[in-house]
C-alpha positions as a printed Julia matrix, in Angstrom:
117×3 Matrix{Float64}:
 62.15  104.05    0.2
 65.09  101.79    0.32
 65.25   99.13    3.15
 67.72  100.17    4.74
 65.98  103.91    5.16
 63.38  101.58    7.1
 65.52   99.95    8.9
 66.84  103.02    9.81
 63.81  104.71   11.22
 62.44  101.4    12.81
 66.09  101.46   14.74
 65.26  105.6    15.68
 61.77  104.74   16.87
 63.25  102.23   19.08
 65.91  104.06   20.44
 63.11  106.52   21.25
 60.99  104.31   22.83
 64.22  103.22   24.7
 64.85  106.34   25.56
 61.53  107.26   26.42
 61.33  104.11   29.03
 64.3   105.08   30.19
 63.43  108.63   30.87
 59.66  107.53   32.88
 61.66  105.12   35.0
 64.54  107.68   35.51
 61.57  109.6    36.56
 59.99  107.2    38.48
 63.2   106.89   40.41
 63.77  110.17   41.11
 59.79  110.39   42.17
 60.43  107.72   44.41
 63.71  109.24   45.91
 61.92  112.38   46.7
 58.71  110.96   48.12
 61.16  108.45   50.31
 63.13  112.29   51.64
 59.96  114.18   51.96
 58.47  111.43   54.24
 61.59  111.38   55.95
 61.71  115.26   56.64
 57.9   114.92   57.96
 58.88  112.06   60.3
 62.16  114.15   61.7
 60.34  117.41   61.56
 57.03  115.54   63.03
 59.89  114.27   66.28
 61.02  117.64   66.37
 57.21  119.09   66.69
 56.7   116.51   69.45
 60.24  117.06   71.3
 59.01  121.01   71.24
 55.75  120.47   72.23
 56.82  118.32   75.38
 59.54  120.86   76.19
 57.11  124.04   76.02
 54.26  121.97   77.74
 56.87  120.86   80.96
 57.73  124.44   81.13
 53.96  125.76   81.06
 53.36  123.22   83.52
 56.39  124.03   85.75
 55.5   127.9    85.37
 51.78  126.9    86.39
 52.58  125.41   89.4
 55.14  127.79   90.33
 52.23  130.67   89.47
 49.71  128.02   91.38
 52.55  127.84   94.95
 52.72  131.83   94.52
 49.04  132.67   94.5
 48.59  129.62   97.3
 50.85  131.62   99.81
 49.35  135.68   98.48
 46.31  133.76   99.83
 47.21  132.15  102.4
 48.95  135.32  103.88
 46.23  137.18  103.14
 43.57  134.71  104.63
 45.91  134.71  107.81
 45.78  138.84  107.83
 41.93  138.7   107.66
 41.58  136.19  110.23
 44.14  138.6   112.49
 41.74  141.4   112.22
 39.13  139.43  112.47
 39.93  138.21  115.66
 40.9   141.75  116.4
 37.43  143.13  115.63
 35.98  140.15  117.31
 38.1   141.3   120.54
 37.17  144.66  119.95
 33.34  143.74  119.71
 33.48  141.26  122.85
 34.74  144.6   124.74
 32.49  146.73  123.7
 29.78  144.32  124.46
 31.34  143.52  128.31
 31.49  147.29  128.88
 27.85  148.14  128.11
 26.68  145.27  129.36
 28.76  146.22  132.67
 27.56  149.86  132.19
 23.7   148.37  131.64
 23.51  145.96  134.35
 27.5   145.08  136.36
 27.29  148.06  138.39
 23.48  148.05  138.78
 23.92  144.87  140.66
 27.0   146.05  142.44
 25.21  149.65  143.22
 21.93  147.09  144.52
 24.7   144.64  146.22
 25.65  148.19  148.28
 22.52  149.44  149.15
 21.31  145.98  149.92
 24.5   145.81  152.72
């Protein structure tokens, strides 16, 4: 082989190592570029997870307590109806009582008051 036929290959095995280095860091860049977008789509898509996860959670919460006031005044209603016929019963009960005792013993007395006059 003539010199210049090695010359000529050295100079192609150069240009392909060129080109290969070239190519890796072209590579590398575009690596880099994509890792660099990726991490930035987590971070905005992370904020956006967070922003939604506030939102939903303040609207559970408001929803809870608004659930939480509803079922406070069901009860409280309904507490306040039991304690109305409670008393009620509890009236009821006391008269009952008052007229048997008054039936048992009141006009006992009374009928012993009269025969005692």
């Amino acid at each position: 082989m003539s010199i210049k036929v090695i010359d000529y290959i050295k100079d192609i095995e150069v240009q392909i190592e060129y080109s290969r280095r070239e190519f890796e860091e072209t590579i590398q860049f575009i690596e880099n570029n994509l890792r660099k977008e990726i991490d930035e789509l987590q971070r905005v898509y992370q904020a956006d997870l967070n922003d939604y996860t506030e939102m939903k959670t303040s609207e559970l919460e408001a929803r809870l307590a608004l659930e939480e006031e509803q079922l406070t005044q069901e009860f409280s209603q309904k507490k306040a109806a039991l304690e109305a016929q409670f008393d009620q019963h509890k009236d009821q009960i006391v008269d009952r009582i008052l007229k048997e005792v008054l039936n048992q013993y009141g006009y006992r007395q009374n009928e012993e008051t009269d025969t005692l006059s």
